[in-house]
C-alpha positions in Angstrom: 0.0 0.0 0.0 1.2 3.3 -1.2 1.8 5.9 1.5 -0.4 8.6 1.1 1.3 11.1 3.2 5.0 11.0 1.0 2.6 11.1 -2.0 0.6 14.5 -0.5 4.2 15.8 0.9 5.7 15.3 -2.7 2.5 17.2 -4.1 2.7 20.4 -2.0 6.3 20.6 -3.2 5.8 20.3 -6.3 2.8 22.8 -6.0 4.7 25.5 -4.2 6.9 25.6 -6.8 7.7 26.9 -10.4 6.9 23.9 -12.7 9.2 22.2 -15.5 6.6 20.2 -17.6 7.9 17.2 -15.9 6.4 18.5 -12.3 3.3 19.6 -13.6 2.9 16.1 -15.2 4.4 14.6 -11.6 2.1 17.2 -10.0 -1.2 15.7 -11.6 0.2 11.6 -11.5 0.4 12.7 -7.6 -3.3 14.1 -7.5 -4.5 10.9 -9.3 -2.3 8.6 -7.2 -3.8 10.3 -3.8 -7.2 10.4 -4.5 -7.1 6.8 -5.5 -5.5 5.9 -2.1 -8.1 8.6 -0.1 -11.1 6.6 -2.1 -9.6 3.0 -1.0 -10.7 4.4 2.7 -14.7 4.4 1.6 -14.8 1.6 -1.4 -17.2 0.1 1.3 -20.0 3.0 0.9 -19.3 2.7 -2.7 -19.9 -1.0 -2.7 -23.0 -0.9 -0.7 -24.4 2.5 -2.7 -24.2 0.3 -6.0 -26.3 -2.3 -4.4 -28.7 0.7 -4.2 -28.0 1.7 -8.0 -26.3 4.4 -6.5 -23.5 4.3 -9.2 -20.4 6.4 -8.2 -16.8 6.5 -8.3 -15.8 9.0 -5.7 -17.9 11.0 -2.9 -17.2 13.5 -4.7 -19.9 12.1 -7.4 -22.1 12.5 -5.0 -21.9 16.0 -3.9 -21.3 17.3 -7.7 -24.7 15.4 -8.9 -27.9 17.2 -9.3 -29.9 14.2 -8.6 -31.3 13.2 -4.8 -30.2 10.6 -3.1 -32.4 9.8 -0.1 -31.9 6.3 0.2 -28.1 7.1 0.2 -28.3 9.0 3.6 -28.2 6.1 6.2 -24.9 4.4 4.3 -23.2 8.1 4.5 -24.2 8.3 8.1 -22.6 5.2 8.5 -19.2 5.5 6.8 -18.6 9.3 8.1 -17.4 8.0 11.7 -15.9 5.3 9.8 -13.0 7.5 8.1 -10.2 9.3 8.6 -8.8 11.7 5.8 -9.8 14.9 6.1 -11.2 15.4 2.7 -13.4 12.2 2.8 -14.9 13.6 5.7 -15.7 16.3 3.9 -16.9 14.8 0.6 -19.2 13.0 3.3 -20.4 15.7 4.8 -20.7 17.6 2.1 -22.7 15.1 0.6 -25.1 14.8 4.2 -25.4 18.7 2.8 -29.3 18.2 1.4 -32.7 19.0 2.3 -32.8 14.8 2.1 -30.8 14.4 5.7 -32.9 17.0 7.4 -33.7 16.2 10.9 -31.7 13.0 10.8 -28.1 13.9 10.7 -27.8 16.3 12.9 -26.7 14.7 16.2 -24.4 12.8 13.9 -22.4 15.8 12.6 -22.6 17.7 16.2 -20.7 14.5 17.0 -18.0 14.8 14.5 -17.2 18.3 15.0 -17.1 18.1 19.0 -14.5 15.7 18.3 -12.3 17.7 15.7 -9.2 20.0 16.8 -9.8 23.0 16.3 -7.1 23.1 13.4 -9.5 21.5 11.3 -11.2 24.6 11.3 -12.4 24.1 7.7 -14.0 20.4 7.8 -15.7 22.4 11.0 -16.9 25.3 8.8 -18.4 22.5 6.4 -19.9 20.2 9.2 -21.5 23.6 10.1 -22.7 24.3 7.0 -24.4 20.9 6.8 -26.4 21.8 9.9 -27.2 25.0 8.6 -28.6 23.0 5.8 -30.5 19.8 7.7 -31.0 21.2 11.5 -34.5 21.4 12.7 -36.2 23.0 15.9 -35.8 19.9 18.0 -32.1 20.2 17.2 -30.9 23.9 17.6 -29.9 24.0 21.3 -27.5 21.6 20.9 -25.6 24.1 18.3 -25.8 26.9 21.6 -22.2 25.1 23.3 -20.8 25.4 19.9 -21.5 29.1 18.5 -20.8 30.8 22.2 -17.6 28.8 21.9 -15.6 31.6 21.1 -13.0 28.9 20.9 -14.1 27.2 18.0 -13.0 30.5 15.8 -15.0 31.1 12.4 -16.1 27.4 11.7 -19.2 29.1 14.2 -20.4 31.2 11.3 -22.9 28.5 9.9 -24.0 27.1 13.3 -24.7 30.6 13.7 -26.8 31.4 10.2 -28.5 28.0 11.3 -30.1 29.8 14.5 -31.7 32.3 11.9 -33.7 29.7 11.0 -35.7 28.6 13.9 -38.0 31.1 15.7 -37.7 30.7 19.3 -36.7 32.7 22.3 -33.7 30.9 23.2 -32.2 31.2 19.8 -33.2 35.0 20.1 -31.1 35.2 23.3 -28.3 33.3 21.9 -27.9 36.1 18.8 -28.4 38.6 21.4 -25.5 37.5 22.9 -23.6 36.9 19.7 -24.6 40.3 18.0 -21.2 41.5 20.5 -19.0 38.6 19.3 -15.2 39.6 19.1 -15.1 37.9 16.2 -16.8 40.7 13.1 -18.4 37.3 11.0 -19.5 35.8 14.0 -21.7 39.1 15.1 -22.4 40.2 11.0 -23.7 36.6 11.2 -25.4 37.0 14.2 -27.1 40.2 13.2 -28.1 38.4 9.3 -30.1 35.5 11.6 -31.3 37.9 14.6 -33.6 39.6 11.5 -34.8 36.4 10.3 -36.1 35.2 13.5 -37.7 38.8 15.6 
């Protein structure tokens, strides 16, 4: 098995540097190379979606496609604890991004992004966008730890458009409190889903 981290080390390299037309060839073997080793990590999800004629060679087929994929959902939930690299997590997560996972996938993606450093701060932003996406009123005060969080930097800014989508008095109280937000997105945000919900 090829070592995907001396094939991404090799890559950023190459990319930070100017490129004979040997490297830029070298530079897109590499990109091949790594995704096929990255989409090794969820052939599973792509197995099992094909038993569902759910034909696809990457995630990333998945969150490029126009079509819906309800029936998809539950095997996405399932393989998103299930890997590790960073950018299948967020071709997973980014495919859990449709109307579809509403009110099912929430708890799952709160989970996954409590347990995330905080130098992920990207996969966090899209994890929050997912919510922001899927979250329902049963769901929203378990986003309150994570936007008054000051901790958890900018990926709060779609946890925090997600509160502008429920009308209730506790999410009103948490923008109040977020309007002041050190952070200028984090209180612009705050402001954007204080006027949805008064």
């Amino acid at each position: 098995m090829v070592d995907i981290e001396i094939l991404e080390k090799r890559w950023a390299e190459l990319a930070s540097k100017p490129k004979t037309k040997e490297e830029i060839e070298e530079t897109l073997l590499l990109a091949k190379q790594i995704e096929l080793e990255r989409a090794k990590e969820y052939q599973g999800l792509i197995d099992e979606l094909a038993v569902l004629d759910i034909k696809i060679n990457s995630i990333w087929d998945l969150v490029n496609t126009k079509s819906k994929y309800p029936k998809a959902i539950p095997i996405l939930m399932k393989y998103l604890p299930l890997v590790n690299y960073v950018r299948n997590k967020e071709g997973i997560v980014r495919a859990l991004t449709v109307p579809e996972a509403k009110g099912i996938v929430v708890p799952l993606l709160i989970r996954e992004y409590l347990q995330l450093s905080n130098d992920k701060e990207n996969l966090k932003w899209v994890i929050g966008n997912a919510v922001n996406v899927t979250i329902t009123k049963s769901e929203v005060a378990n986003i309150f730890p994570i936007v008054l969080n000051k901790e958890n930097g900018l990926s709060r800014q779609m946890f925090v458009s997600a509160l502008g989508k429920i009308k209730a008095e506790n999410v009103k109280d948490v923008l109040l409190r977020l309007v002041n937000d050190d952070d200028k997105v984090i209180s612009d945000e705050a402001k954007k889903s204080l006027k949805k919900v008064s």
